[in-house]
Biopython code that builds the backbone (N, CA, C, O; Angstrom):
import numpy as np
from Bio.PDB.StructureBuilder import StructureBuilder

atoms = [
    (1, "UNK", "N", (-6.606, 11.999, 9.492)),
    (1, "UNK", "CA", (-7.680, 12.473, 8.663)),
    (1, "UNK", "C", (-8.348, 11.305, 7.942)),
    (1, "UNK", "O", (-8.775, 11.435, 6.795)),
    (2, "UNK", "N", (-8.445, 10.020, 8.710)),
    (2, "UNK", "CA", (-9.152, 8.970, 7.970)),
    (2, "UNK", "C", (-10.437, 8.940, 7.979)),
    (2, "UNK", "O", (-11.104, 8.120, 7.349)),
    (3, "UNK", "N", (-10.906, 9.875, 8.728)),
    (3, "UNK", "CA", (-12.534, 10.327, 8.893)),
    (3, "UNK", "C", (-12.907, 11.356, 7.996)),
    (3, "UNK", "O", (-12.071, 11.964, 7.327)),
    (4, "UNK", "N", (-14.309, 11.616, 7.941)),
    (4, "UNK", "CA", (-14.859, 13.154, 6.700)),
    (4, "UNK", "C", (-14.019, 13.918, 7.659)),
    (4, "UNK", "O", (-13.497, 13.668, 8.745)),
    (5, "UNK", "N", (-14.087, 15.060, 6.766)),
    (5, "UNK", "CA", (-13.482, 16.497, 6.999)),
    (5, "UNK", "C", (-14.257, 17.593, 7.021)),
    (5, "UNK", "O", (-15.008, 17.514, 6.049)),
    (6, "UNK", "N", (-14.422, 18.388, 7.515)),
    (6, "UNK", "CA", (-15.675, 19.663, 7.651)),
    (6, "UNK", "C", (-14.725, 20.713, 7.453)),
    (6, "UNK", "O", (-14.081, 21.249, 8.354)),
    (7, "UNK", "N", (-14.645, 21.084, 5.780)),
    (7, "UNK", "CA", (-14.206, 22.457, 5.299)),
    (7, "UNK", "C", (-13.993, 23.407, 6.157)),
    (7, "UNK", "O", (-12.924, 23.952, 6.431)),
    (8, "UNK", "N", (-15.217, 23.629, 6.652)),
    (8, "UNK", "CA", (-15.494, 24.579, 7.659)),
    (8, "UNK", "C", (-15.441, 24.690, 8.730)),
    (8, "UNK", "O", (-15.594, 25.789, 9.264)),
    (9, "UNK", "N", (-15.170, 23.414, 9.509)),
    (9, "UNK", "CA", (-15.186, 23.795, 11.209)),
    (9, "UNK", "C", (-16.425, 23.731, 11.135)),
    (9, "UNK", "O", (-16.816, 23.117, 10.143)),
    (10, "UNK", "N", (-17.600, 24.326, 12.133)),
    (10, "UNK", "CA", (-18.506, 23.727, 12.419)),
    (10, "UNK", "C", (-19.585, 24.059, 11.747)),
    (10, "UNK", "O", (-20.720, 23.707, 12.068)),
    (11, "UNK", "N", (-19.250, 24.877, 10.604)),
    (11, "UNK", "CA", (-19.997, 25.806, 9.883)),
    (11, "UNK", "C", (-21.073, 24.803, 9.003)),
    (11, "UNK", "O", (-20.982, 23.602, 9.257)),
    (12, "UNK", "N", (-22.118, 25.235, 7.952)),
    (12, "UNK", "CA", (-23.160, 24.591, 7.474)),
    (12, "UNK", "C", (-22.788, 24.007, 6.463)),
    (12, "UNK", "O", (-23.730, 23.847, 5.687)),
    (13, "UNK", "N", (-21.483, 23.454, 5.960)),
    (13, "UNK", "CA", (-21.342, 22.266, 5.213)),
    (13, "UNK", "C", (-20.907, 20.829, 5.794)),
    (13, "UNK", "O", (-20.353, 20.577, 6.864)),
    (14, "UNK", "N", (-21.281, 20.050, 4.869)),
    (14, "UNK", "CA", (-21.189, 18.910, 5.689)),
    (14, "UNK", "C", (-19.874, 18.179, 5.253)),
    (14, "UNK", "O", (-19.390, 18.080, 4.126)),
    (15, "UNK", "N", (-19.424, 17.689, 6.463)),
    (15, "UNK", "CA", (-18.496, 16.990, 6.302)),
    (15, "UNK", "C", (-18.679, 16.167, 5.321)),
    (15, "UNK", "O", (-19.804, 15.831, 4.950)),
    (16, "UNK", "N", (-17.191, 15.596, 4.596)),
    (16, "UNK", "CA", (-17.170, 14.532, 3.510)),
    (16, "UNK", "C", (-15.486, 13.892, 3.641)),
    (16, "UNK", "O", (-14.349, 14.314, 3.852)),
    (17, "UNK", "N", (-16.058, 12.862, 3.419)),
    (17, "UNK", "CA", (-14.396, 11.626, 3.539)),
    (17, "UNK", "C", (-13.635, 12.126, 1.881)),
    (17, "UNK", "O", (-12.437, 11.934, 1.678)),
    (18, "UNK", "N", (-14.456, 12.700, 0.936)),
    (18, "UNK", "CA", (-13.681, 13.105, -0.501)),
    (18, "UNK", "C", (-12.483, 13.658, -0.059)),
    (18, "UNK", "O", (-12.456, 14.353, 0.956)),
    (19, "UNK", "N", (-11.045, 13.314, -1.012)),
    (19, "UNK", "CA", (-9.711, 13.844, -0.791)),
    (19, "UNK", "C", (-10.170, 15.268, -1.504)),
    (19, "UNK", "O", (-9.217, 16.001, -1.239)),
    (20, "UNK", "N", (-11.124, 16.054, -2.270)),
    (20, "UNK", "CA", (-11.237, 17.250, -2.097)),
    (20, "UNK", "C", (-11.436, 18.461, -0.511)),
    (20, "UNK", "O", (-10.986, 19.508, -0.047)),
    (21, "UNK", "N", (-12.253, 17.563, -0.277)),
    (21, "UNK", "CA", (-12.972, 18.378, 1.218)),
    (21, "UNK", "C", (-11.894, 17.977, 1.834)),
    (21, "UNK", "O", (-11.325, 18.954, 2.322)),
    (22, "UNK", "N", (-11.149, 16.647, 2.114)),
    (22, "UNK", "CA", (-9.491, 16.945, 2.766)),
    (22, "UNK", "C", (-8.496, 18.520, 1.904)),
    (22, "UNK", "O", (-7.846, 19.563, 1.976)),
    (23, "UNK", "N", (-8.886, 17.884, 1.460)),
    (23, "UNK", "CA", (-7.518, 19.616, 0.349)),
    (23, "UNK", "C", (-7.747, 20.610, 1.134)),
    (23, "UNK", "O", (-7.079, 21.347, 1.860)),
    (24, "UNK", "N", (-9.319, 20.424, 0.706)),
    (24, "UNK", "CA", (-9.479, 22.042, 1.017)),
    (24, "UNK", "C", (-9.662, 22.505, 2.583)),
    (24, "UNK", "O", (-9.911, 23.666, 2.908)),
    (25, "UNK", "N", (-9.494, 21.379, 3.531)),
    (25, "UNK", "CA", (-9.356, 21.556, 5.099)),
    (25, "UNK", "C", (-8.126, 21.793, 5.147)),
    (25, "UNK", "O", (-7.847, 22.590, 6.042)),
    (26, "UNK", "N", (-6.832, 21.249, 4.252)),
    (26, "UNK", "CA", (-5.866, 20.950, 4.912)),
    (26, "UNK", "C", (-5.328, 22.697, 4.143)),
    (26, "UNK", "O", (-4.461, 23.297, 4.779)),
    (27, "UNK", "N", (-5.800, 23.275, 3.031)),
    (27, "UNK", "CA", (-5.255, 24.358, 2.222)),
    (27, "UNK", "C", (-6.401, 25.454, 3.773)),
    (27, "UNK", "O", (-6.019, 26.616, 3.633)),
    (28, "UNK", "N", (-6.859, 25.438, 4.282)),
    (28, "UNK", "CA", (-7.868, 26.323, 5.088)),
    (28, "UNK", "C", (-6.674, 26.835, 6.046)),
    (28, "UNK", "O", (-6.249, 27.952, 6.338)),
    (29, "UNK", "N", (-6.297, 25.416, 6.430)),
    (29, "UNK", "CA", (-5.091, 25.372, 7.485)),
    (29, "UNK", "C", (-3.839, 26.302, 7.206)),
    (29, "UNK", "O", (-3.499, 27.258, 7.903)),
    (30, "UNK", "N", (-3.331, 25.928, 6.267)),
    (30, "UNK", "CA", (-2.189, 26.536, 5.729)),
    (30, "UNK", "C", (-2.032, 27.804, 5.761)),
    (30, "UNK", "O", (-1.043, 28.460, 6.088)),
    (31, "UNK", "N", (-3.553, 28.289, 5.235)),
    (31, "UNK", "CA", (-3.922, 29.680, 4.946)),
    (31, "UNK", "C", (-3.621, 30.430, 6.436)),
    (31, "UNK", "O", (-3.155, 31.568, 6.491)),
    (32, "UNK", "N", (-3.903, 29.754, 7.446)),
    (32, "UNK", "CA", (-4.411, 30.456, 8.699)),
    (32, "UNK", "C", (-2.964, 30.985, 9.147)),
    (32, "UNK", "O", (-2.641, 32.091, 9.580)),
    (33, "UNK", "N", (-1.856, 29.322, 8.793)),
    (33, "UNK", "CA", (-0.613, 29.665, 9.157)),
    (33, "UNK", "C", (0.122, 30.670, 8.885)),
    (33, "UNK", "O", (0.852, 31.284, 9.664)),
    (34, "UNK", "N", (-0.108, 30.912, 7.445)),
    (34, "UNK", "CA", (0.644, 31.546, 6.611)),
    (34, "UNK", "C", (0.592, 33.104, 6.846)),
    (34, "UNK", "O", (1.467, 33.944, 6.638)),
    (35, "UNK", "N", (-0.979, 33.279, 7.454)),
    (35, "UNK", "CA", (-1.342, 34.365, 7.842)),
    (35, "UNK", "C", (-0.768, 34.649, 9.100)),
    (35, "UNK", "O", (-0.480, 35.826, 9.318)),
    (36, "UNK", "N", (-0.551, 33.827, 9.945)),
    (36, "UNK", "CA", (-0.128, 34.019, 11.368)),
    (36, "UNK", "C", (1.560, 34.725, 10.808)),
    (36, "UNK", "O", (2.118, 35.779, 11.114)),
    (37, "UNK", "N", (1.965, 33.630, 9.920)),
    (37, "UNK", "CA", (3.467, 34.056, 10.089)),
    (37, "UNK", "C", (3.837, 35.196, 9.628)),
    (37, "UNK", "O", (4.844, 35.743, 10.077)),
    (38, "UNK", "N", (2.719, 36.023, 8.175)),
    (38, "UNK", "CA", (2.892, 37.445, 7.859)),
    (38, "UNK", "C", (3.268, 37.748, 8.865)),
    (38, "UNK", "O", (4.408, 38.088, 9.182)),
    (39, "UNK", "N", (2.129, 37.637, 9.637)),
    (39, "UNK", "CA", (1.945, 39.143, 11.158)),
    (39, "UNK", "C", (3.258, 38.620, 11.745)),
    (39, "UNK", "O", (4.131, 39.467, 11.551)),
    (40, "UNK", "N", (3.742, 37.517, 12.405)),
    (40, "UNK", "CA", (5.065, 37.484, 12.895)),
    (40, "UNK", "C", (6.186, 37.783, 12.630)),
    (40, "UNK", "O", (7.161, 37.809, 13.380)),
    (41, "UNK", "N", (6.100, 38.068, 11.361)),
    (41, "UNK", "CA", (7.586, 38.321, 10.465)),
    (41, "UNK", "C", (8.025, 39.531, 10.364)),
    (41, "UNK", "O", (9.174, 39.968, 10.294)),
    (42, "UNK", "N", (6.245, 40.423, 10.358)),
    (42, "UNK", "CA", (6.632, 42.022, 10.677)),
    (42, "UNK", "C", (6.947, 42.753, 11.654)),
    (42, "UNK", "O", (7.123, 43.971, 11.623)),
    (43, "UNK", "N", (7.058, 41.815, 12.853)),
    (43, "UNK", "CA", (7.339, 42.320, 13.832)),
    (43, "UNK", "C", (9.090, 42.145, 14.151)),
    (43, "UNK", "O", (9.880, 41.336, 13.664)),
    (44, "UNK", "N", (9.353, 43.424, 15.326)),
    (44, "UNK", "CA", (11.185, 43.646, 15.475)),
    (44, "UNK", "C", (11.205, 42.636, 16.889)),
    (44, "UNK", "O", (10.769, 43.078, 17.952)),
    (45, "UNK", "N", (11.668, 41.465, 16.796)),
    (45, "UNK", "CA", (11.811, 40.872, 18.106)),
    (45, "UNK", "C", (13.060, 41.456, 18.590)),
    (45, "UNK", "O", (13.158, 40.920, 19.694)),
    (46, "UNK", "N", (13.759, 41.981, 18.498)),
    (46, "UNK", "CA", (15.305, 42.132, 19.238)),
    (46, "UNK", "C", (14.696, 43.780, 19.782)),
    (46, "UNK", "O", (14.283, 44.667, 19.035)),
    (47, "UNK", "N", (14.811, 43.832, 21.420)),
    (47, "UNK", "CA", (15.036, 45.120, 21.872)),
    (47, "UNK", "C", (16.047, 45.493, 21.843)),
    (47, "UNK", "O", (16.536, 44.366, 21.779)),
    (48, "UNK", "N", (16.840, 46.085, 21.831)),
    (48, "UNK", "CA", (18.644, 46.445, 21.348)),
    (48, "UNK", "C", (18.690, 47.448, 22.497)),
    (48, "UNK", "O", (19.779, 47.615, 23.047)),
    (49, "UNK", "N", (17.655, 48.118, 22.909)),
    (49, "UNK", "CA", (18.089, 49.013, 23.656)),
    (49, "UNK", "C", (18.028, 48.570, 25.135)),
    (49, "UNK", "O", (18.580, 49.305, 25.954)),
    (50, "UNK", "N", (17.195, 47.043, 25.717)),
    (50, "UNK", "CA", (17.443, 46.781, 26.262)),
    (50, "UNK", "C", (18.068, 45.967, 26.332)),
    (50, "UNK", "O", (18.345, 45.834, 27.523)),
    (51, "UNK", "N", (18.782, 44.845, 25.451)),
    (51, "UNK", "CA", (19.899, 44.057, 25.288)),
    (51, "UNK", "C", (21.197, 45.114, 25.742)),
    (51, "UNK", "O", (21.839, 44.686, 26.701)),
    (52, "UNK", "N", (21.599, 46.250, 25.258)),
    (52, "UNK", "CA", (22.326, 47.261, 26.065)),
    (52, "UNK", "C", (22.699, 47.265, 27.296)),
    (52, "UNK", "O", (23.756, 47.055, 27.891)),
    (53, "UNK", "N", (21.069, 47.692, 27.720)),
    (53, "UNK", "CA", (21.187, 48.402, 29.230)),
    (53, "UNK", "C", (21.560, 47.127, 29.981)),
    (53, "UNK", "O", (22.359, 47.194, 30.915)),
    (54, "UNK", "N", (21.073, 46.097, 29.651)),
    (54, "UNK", "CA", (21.269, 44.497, 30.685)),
    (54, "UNK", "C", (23.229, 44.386, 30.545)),
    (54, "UNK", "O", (24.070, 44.238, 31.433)),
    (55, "UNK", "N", (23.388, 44.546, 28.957)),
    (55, "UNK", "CA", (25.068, 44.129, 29.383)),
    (55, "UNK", "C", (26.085, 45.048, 29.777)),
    (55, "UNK", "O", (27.200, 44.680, 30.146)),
    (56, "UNK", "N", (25.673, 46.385, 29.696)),
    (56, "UNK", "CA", (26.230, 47.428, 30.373)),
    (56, "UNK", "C", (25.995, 47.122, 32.227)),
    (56, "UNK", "O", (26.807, 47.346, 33.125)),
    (57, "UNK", "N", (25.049, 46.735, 32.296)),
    (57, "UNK", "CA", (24.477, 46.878, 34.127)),
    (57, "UNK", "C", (25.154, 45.813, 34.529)),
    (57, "UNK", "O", (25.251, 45.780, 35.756)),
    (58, "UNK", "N", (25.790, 44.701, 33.838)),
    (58, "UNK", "CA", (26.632, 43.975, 34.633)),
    (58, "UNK", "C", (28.109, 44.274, 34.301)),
    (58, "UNK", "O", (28.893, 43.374, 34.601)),
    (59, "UNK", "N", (28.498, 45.113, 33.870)),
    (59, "UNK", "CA", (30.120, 45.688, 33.632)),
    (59, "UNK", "C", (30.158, 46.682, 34.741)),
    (59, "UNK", "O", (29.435, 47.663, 34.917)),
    (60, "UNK", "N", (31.630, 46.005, 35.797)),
    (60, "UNK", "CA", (31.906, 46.874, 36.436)),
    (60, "UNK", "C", (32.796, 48.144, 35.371)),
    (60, "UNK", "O", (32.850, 48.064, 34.144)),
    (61, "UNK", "N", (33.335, 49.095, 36.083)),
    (61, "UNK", "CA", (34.402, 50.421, 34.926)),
    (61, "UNK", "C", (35.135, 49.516, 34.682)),
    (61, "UNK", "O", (35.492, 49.653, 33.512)),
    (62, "UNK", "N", (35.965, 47.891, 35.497)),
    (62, "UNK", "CA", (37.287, 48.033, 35.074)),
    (62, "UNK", "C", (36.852, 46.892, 33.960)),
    (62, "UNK", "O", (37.753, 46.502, 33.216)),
    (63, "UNK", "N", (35.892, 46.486, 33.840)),
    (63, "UNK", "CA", (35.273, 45.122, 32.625)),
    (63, "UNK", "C", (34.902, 45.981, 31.601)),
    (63, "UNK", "O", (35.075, 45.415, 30.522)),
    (64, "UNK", "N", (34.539, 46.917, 31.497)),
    (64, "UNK", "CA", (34.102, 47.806, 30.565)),
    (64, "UNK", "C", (35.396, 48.220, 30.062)),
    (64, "UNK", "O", (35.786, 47.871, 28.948)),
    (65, "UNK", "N", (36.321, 49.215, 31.121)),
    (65, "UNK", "CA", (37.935, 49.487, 30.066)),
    (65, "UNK", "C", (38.239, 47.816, 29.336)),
    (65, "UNK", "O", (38.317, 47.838, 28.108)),
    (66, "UNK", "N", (38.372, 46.728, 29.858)),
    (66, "UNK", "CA", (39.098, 45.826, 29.425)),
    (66, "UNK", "C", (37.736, 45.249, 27.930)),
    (66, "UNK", "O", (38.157, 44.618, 26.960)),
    (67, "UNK", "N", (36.491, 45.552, 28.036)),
    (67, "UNK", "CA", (36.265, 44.979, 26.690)),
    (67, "UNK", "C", (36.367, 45.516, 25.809)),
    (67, "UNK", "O", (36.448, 44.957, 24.715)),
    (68, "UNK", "N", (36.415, 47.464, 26.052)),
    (68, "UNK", "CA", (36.854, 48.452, 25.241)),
    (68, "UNK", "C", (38.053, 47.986, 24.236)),
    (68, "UNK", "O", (38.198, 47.876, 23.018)),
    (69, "UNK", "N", (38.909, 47.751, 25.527)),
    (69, "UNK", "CA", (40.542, 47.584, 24.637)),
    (69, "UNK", "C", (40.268, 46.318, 24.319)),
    (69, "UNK", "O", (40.367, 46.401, 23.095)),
    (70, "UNK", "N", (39.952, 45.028, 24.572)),
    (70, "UNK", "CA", (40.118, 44.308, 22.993)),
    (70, "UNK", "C", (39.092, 44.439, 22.305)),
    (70, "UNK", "O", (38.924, 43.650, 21.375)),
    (71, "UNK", "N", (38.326, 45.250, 22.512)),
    (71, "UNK", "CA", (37.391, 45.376, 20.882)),
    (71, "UNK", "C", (38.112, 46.390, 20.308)),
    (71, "UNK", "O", (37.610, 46.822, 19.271)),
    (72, "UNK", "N", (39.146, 46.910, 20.667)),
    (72, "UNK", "CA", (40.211, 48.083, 20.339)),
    (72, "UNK", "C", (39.299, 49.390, 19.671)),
    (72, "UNK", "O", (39.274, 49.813, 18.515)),
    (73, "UNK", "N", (38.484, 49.889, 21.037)),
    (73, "UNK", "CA", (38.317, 51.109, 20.777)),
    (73, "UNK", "C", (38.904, 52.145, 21.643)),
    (73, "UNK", "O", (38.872, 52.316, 22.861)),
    (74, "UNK", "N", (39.460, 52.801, 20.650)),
    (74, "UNK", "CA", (40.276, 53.838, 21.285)),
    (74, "UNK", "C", (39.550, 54.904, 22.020)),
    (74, "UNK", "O", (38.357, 54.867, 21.721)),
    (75, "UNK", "N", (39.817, 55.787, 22.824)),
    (75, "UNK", "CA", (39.561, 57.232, 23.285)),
    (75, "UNK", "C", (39.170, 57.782, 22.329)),
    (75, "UNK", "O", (38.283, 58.601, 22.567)),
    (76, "UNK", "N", (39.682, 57.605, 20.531)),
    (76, "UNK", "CA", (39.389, 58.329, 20.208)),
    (76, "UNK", "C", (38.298, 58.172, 19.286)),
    (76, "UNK", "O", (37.680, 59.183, 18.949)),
    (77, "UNK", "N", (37.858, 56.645, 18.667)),
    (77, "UNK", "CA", (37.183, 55.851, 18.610)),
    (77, "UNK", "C", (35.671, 56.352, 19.422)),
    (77, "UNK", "O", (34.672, 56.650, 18.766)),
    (78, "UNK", "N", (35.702, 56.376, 20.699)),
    (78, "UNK", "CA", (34.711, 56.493, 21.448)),
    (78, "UNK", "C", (34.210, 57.889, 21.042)),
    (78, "UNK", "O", (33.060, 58.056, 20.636)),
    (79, "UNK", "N", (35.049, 58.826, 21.155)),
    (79, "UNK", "CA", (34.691, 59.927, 21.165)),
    (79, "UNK", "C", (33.757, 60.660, 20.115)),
    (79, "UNK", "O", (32.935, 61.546, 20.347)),
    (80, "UNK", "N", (34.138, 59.978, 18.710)),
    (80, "UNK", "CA", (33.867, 59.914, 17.643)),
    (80, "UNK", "C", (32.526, 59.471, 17.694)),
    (80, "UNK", "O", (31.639, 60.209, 17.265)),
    (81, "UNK", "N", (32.192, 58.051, 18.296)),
    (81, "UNK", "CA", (30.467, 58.111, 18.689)),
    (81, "UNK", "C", (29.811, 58.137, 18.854)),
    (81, "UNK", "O", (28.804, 57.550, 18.459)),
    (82, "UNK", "N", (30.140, 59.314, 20.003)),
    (82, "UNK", "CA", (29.226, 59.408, 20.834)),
    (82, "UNK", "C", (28.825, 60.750, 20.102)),
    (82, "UNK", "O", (29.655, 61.501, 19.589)),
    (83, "UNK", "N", (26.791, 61.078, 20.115)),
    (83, "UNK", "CA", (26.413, 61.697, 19.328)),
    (83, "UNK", "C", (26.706, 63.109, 20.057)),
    (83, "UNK", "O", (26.752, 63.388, 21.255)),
    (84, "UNK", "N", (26.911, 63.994, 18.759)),
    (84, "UNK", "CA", (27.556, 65.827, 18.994)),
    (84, "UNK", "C", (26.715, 66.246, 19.839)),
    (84, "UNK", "O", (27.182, 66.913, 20.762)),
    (85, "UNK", "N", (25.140, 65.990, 19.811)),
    (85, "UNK", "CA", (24.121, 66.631, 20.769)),
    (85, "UNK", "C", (24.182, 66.481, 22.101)),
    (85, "UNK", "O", (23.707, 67.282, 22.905)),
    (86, "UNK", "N", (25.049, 64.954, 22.512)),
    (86, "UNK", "CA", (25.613, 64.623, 23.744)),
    (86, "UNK", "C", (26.665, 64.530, 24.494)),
    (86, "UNK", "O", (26.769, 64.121, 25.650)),
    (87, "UNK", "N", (27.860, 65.152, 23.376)),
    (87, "UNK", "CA", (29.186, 64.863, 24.031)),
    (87, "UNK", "C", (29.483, 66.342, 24.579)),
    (87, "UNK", "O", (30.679, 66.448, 24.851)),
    (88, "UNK", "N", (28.636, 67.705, 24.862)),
    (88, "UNK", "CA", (29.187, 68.129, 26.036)),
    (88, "UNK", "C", (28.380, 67.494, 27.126)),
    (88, "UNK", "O", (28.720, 68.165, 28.100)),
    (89, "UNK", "N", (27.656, 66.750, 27.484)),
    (89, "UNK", "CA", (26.859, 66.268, 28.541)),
    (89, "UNK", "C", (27.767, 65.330, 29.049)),
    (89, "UNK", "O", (27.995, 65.359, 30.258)),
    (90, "UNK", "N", (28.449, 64.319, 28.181)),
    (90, "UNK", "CA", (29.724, 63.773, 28.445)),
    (90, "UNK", "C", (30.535, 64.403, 29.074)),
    (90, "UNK", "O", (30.730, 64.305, 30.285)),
    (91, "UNK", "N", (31.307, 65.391, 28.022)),
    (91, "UNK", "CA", (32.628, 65.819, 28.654)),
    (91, "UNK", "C", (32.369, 66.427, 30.182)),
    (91, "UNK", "O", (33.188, 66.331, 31.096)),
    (92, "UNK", "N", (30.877, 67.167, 30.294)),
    (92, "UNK", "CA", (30.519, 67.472, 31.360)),
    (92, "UNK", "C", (30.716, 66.432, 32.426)),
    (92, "UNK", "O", (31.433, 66.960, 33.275)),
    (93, "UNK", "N", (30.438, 65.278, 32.763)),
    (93, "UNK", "CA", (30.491, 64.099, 33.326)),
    (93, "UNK", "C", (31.874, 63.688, 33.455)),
    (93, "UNK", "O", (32.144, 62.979, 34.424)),
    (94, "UNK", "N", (32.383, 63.865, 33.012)),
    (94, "UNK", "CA", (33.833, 62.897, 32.762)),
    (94, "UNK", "C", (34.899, 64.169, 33.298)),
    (94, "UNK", "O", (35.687, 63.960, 34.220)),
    (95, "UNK", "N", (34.825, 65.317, 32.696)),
    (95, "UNK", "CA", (35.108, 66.640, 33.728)),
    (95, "UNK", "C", (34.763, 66.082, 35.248)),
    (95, "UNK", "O", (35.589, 65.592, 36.018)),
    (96, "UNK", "N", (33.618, 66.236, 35.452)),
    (96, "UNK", "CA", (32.942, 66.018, 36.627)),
    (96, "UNK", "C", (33.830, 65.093, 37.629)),
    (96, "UNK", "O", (34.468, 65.347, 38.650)),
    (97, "UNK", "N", (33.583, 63.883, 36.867)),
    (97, "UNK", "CA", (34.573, 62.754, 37.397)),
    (97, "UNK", "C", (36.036, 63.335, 37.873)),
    (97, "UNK", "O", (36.423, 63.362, 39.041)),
    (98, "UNK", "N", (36.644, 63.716, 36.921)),
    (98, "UNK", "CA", (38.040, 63.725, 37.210)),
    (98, "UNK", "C", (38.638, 65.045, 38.285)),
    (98, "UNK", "O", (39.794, 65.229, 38.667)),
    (99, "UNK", "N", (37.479, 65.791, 38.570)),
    (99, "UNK", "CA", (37.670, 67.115, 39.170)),
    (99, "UNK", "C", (37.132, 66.507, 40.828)),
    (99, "UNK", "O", (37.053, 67.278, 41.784)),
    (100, "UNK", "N", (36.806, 65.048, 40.927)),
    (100, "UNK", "CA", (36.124, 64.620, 42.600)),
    (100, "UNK", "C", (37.273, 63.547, 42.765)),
    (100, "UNK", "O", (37.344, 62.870, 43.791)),
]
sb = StructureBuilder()
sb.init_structure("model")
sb.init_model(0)
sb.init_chain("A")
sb.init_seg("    ")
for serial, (resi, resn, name, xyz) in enumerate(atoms, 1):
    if name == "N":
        sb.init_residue(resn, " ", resi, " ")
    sb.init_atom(name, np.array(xyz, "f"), 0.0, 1.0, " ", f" {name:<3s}", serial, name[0])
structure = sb.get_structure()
């Protein structure tokens, strides 16, 4: 910034080498950032629901029993969270399973 500075970008003031018209290019800047990073900050970067589906889709059943048991969730553990609206759709399934 050893040259004038144009407040404005290309707008109808004129550039000036004054460390004001630097300030106020370099505070213009800031502003823009600062604004960018609001909007970035409000946003949810983590999909969770597809972070899920990706580490479920590479567990075969028997990697899945074995991370179950050392994260030591029990049968009964599980059962417990899976939501009430879905665990006859479960037990339906898991019936299912054990009856083929």
């Amino acid at each position: 910034m050893a040259g004038p500075s144009d407040p404005d970008g290309t707008g109808p003031e004129k550039a000036s080498s004054s460390i004001v018209a630097k300030l106020d290019y370099v505070m213009s800047r800031l502003d823009g950032v600062a604004a960018g990073v609001s909007t970035l900050g409000g946003k949810d970067w983590a999909d969770e629901p597809a972070i899920i589906a990706g580490a479920l889709a590479g567990l075969s059943p028997q990697r899945l029993a074995e991370a179950l048991k050392t994260a030591g969730l029990t049968p009964e553990v599980i059962a417990a969270a899976v939501p009430s609206d879905m665990a006859r759709q479960v037990a339906d399934e898991l019936a299912a399973r054990l009856s083929s």
